[in-house]
C-alpha positions in Angstrom: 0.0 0.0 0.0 3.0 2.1 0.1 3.1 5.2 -2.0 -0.7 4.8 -2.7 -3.8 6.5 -1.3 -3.9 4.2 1.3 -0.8 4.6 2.6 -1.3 6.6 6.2 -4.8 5.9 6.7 -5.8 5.1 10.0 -8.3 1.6 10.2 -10.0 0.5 12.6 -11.4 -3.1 13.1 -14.6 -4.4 14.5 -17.2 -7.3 13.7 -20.0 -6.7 11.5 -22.6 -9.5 9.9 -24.0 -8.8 6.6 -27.6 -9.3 7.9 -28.9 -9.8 11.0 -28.9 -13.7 10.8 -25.8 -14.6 9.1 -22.5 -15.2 11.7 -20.5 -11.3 12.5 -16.7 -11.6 10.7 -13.6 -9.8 11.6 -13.5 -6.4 9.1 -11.2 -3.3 8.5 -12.2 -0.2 7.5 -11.2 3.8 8.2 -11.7 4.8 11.4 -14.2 7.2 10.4 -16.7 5.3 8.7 -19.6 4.0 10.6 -21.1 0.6 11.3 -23.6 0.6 8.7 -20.2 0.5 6.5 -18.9 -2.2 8.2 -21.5 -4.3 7.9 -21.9 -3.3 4.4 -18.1 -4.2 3.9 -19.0 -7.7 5.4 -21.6 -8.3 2.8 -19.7 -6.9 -0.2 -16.5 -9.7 0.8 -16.6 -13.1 -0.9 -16.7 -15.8 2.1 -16.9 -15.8 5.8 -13.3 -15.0 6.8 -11.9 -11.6 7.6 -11.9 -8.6 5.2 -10.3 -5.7 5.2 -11.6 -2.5 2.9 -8.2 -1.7 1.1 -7.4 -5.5 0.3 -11.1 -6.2 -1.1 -11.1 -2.6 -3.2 -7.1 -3.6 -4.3 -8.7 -7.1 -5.3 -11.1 -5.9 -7.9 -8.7 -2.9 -8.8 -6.2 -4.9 -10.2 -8.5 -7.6 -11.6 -9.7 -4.4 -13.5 -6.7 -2.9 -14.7 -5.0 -6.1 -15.5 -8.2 -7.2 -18.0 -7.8 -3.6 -19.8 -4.6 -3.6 -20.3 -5.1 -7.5 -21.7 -8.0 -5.7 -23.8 -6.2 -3.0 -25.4 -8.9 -1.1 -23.7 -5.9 0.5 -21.5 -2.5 2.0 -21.7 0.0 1.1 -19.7 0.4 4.8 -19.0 -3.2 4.9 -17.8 -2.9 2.1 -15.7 -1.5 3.5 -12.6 -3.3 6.9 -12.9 -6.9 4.7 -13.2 -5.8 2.7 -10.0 -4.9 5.8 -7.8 -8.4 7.3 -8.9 -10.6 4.7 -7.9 -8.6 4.3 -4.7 -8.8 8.2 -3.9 -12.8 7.8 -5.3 -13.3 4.8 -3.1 -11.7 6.7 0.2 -13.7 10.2 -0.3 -16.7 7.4 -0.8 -17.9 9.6 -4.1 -17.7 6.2 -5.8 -17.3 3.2 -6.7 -18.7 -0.2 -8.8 -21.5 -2.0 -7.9 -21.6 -5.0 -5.5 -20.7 -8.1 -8.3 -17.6 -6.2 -9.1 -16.4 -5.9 -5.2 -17.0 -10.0 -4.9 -16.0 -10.8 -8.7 -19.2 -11.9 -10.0 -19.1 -12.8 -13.7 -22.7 -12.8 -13.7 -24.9 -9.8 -14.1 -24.5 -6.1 -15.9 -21.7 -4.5 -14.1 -23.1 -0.6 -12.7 -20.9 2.6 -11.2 -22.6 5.0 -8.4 -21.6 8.3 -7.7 -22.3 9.4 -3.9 -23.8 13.0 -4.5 -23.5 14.4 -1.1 -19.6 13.5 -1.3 -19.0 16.3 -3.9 -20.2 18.7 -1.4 -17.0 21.9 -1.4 -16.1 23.2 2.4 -18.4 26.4 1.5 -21.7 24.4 0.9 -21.3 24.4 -3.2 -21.0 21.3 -5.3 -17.6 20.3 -6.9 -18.7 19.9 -10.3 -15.4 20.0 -11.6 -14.5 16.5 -9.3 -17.5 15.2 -10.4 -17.3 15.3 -14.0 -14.0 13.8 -13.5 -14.9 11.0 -11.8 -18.3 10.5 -14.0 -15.4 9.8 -17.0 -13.7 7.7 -15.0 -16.5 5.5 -14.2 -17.9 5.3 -17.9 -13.9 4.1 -18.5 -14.2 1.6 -15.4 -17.4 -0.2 -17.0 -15.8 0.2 -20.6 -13.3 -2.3 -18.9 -15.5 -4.6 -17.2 -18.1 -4.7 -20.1 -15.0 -6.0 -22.4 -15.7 -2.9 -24.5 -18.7 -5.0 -26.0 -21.5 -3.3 -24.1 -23.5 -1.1 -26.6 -25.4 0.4 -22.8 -23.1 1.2 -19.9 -24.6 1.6 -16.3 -23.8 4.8 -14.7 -25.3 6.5 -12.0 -26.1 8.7 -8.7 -27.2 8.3 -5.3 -28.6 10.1 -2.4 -30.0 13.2 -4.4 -32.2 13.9 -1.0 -29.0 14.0 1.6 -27.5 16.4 -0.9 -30.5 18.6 -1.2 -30.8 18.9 2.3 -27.0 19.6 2.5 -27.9 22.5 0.4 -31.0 23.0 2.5 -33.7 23.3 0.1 -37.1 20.9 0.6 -36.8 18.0 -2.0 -40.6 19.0 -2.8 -39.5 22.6 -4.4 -38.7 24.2 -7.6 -35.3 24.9 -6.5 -34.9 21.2 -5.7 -36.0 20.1 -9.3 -33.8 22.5 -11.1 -30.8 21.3 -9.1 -31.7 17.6 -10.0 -32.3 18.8 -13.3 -29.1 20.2 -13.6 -27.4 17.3 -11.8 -28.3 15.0 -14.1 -27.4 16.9 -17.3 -24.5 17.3 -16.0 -24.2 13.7 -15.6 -25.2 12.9 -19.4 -23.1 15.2 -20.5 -19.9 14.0 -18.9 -20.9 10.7 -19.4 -21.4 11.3 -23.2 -18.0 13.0 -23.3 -16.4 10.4 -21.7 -17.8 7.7 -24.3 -16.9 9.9 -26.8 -13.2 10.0 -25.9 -13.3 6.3 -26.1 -14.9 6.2 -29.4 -11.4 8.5 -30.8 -9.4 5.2 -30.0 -11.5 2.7 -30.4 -14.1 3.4 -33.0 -17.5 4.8 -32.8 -21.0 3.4 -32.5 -23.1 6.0 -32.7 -24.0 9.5 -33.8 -23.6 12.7 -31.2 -26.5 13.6 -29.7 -27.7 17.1 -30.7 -31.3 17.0 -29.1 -32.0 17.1 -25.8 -33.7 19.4 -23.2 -31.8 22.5 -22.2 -31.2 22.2 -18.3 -32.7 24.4 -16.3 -31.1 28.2 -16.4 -30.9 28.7 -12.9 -29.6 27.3 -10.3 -29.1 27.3 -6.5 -26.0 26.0 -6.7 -23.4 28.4 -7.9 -21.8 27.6 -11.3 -23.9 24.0 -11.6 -26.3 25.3 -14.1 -23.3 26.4 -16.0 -21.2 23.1 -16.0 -24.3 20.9 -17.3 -24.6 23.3 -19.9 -21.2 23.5 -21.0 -21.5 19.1 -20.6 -23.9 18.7 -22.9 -22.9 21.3 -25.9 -19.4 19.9 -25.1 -20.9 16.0 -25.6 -22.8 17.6 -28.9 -19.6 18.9 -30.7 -17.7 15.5 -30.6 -17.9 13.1 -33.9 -19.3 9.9 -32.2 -19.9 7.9 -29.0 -18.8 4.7 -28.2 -22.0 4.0 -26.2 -26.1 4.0 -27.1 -26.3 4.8 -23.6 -24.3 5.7 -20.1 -26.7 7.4 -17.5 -28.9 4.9 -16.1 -30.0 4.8 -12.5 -30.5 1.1 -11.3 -31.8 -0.3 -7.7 -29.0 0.3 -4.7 -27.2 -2.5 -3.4 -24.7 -3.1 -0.9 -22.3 -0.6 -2.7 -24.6 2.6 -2.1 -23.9 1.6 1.9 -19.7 1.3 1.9 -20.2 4.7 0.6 -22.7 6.1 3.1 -25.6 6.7 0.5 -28.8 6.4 2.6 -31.4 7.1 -0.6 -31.0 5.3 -4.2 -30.8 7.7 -7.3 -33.4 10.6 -6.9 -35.5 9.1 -4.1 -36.8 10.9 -1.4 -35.5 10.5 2.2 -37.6 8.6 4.4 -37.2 11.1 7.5 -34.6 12.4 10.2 -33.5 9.5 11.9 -32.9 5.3 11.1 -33.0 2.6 13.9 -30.3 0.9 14.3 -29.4 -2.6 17.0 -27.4 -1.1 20.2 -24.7 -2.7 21.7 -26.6 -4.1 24.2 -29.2 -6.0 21.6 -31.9 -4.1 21.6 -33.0 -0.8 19.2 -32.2 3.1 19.2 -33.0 5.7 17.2 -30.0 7.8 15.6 -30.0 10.6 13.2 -29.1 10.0 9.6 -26.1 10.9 7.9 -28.0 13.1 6.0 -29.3 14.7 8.8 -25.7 15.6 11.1 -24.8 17.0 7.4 -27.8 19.1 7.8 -27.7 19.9 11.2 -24.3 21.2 11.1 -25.1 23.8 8.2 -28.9 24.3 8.7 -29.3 24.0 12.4 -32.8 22.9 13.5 -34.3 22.9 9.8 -32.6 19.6 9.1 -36.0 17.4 10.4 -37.8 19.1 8.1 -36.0 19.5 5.1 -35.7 15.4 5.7 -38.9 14.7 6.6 -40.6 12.2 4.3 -42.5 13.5 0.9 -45.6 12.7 -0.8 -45.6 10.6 -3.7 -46.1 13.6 -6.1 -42.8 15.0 -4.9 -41.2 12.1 -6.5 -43.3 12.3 -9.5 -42.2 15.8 -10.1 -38.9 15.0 -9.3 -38.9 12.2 -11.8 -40.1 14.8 -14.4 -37.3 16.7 -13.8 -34.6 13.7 -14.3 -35.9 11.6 -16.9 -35.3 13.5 -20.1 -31.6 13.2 -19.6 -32.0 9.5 -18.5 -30.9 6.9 -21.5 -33.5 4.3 -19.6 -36.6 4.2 -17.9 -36.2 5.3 -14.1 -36.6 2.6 -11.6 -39.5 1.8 -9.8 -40.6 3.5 -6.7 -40.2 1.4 -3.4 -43.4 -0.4 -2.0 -45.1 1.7 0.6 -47.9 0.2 2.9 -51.4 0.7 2.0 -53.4 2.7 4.1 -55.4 0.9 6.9 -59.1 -0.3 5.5 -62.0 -0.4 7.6 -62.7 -4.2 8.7 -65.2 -6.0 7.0 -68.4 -6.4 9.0 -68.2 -10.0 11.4 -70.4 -12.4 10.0 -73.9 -13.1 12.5 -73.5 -15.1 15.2 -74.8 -18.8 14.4 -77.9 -19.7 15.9 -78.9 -23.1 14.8 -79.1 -25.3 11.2 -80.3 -27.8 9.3 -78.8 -31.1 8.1 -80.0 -33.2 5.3 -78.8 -36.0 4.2 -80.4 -37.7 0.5 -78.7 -39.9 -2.2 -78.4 -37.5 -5.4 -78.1 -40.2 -8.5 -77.2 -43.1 -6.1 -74.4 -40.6 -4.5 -74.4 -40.0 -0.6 -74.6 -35.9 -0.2 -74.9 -34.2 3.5 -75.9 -30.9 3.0 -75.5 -28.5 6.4 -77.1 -24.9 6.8 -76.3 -22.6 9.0 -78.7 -19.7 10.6 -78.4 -16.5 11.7 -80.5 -15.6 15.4 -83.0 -13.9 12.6 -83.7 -17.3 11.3 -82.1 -16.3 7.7 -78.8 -18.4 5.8 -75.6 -17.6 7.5 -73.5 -20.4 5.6 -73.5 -23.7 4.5 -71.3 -26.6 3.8 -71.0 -29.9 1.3 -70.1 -33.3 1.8 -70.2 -35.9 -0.8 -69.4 -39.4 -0.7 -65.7 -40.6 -1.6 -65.1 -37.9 -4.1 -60.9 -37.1 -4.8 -58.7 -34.5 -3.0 -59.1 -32.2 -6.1 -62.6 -31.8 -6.4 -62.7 -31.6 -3.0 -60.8 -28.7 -2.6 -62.4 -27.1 -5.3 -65.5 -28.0 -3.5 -64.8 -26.1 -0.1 -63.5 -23.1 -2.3 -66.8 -22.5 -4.2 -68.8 -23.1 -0.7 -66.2 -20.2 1.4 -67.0 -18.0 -1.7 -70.8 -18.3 -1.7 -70.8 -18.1 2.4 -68.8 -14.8 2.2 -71.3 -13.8 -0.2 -74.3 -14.4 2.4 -72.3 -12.6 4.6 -72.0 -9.9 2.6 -75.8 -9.6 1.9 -76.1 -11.4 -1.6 -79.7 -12.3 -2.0 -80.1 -16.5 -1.9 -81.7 -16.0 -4.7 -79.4 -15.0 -6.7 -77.5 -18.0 -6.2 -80.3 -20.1 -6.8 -80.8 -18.5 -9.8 -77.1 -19.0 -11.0 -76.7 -22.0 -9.8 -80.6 -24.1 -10.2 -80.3 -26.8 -13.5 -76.7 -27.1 -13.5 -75.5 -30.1 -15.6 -72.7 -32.5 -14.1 -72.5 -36.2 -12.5 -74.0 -37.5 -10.3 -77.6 -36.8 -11.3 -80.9 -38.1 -11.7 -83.3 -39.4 -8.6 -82.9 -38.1 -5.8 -84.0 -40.2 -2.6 -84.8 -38.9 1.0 -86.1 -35.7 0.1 -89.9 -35.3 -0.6 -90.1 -32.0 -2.3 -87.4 -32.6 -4.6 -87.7 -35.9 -6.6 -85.0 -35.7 -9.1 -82.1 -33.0 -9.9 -79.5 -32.1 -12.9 -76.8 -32.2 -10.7 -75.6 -31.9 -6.7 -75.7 -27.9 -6.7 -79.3 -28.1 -8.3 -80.6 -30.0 -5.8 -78.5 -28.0 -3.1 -79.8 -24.4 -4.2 -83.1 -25.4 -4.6 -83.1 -27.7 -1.3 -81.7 -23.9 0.3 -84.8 -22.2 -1.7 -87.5 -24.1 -0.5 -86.1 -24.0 3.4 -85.8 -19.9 3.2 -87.2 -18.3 1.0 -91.5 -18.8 -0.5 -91.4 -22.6 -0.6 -95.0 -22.0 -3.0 -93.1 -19.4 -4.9 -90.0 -21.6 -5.1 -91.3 -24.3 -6.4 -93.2 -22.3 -9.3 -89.6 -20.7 -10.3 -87.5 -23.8 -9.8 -89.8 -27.2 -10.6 -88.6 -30.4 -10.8 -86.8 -31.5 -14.0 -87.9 -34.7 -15.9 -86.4 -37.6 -15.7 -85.0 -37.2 -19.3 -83.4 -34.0 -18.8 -81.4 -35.5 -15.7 -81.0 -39.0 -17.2 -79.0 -37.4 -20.0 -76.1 -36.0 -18.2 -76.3 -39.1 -15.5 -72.7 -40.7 -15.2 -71.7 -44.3 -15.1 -70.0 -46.6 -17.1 -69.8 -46.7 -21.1 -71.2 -50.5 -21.0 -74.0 -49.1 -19.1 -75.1 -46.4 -21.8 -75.9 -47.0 -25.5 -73.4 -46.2 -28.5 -72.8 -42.8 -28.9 -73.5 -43.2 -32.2 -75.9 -44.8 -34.0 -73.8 -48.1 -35.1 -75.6 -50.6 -37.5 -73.9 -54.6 -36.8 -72.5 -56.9 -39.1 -74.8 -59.0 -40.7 -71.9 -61.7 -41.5 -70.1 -63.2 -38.4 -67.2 -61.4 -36.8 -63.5 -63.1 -38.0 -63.6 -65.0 -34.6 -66.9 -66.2 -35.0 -65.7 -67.5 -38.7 -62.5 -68.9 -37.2 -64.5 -71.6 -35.0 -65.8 -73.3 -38.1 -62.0 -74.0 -39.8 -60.2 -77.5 -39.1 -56.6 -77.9 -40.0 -56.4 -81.2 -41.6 -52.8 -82.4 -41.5 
């Protein structure tokens, strides 16, 4: 590490777990970066033993140089100039690749973050000059670990809401908007650039753009309006970009947290304080990074310049980013619904009914519940030895129609939907005196339920019996018990076997 950026940095070493169930490991990490960093360092490590920030970064920083340089994507002159960068990135935590590339994953698109609040000058301002910088760097970095193949590179930002309130200006505000705006021309622009630089050496891919919206004129941040500007007309001049695309903001993973990001991309902030496990196991409230950054230039305004927004906020902040975006922005997080009233209890049971008939020589037990007004509360089906499918099916039709009664559908309806319905078993029914015969098991059921509770006189008027033939032709059984299905005229010789009986072999 001697002679590097790491060299004199003072580390200090604790145990961290990269979730709450998996076993804490030794880590290493500057002294001044918190425990949500360690455990994010724990995560972002390949296996279970110790890890120690400057060895992991030094892992994937020379995996990365060496497969440039093998690439021709790199000079050997750039080599040690890229290395010291993303070292003095990683360290200032403005930075750095996402988590595959820290535990050298083949798998997935790789994807660089910039940490906004990072870029934040001692006066309050925001070094644009840095950040452009490091913007080229990273579209260089995924260049690399693309193999230069990648038509659509994966750059972007993080923690737009701890910068605004850096700044101190409410992320639901104009002012807020046109810094994001700003922000992320600026972004496209360098990004563009940067591609475009690549495309001198190795050939370009695509035309400059020369359309895009102008970023907002103002600015509350001194000079930013100025350097997207200068970004994007600089990003329109050049002959060609290597890249369809650079500037994508993607879902935050563990890298967002080795940096101290506490919001993904343009998100809002979801207040002034996190919980966080005490040393002593239980939970304590602590204010946010985002919040001491406030606090010490803002004073008591940093709750509510931090205090969550309204989903239109986003919306309008989303406005404000998306036209320099070369992808769709990701989705918001899922937030609770708000409480519903409870569904009214269902009436206390008073008493029932059971019958029991045979429904086409099938056993059916057919149980109804009632409410204290005497009317149906539910009911349930039982059939003889039917399968575990049709079964289950079964009880789900019966909860529907019960939470239905309970509900206040009329029984009628369902005796309406549900009278003359064809399916085995059918045919005569036995045990039941008012209904004699029945097109299937719900016929008979919903007009069994009709004649108990509602006009028996009236119900039997709407819902007669069916005739014999109309049940007798969906009745099930056997094909040797039913006819052809088609009229078949036999043979009037004998069949072959028949013929066979009447030969001799004479030897």
């Amino acid at each position: 590490m001697a002679g590097t950026a790491w060299e004199g940095i003072a580390l200090r070493r604790t145990r961290a777990a990269a979730d709450p169930d998996s076993e804490p490991r030794n880590v290493a990490l500057p002294a001044t970066w918190e425990d949500e960093a360690a455990a994010a360092l724990a995560l972002l490590a390949p296996g279970t033993g110790p890890a120690a920030l400057p060895a992991l970064a030094e892992g994937w920083i020379g995996r990365l140089v060496g497969r440039g340089l093998q690439a021709g994507l790199l000079e050997p002159a750039e080599a040690p100039g890229l290395a010291e960068s993303l070292r003095r990135l990683v360290l200032s935590r403005r930075g750095a690749p996402g988590a595959a590339t820290w535990r050298g994953e083949g798998k997935g698109e790789p994807r660089f973050v910039l940490n906004l609040p990072a870029f934040l000058d001692e006066v309050g301002g925001f070094d644009a000059g840095a950040y452009t910088a490091a913007a080229g760097t990273a579209v260089l970095v995924l260049e690399i670990l693309t193999g230069g193949k990648a038509a659509r590179l994966r750059l972007g930002f993080a923690d737009l809401a701890g910068l605004l309130a850096a700044l101190g200006l409410p992320y639901d505000s104009e002012p807020a908007r046109d810094v994001a705006g700003c922000l992320a021309a600026l972004t496209r622009g360098a990004a563009e650039c940067a591609s475009a630089r690549l495309a001198e050496r190795l050939g370009a891919r695509e035309p400059a753009a020369l359309l895009w919206p102008a970023p907002p004129a103002r600015c509350a941040v001194p000079g930013l309006a100025l350097a997207a500007r200068r970004a994007l007309d600089a990003a329109g001049a050049t002959h060609g970009l290597r890249h369809q695309g650079c500037f994508v903001l993607t879902a935050p993973d563990a890298a967002e947290a080795l940096l101290g990001a506490e919001t993904g991309g343009f998100a809002p902030a979801q207040g002034a304080t996190r919980y966080v496990q005490a040393q002593d196991g239980g939970v304590t409230e602590r204010p946010t990074r985002a919040a001491l950054r406030a606090g010490a230039l803002h004073g008591e305004r940093a709750a509510a310049l931090l205090a969550p927004a309204p989903d239109s906020a986003r919306t309008a902040m989303e406005r404000a980013v998306a036209p320099y975006l070369h992808a769709a922005c990701p989705a918001p997080m899922a937030r609770p619904e708000p409480a519903r009233p409870l569904p009214a209890p269902r009436p206390a049971l008073a008493g029932g009914t059971v019958w029991k008939v045979l429904v086409g020589g099938h056993r059916v037990t057919l149980r109804a519940a009632e409410a204290p007004d005497g009317s149906l509360a539910e009911i349930t089906l039982s059939m003889g030895k039917e399968g575990s499918g049709f079964r289950g099916l079964l009880e789900g039709f019966l909860q529907s129609v019960n939470i239905g009664l309970a509900r206040g559908v009329p029984l009628s309806d369902y005796v309406s939907a549900f009278a003359y319905t064809r399916f085995g078993p059918a045919g005569v029914v036995e045990g039941d005196g008012e209904i004699l015969c029945a097109t299937s098991v719900l016929d008979w059921t919903f007009r069994r339920l009709a004649m108990a509770y509602l006009d028996a006189a009236a119900a039997r008027q709407l819902w007669p019996d069916p005739s014999l033939d109309e049940c007798a032709a969906e009745a099930t059984g056997t094909p040797a018990d039913r006819g052809p299905m088609l009229p078949l005229n036999l043979p009037v010789q004998p069949s072959p076997a028949a013929r066979r009986r009447t030969f001799r072999l004479v030897g």
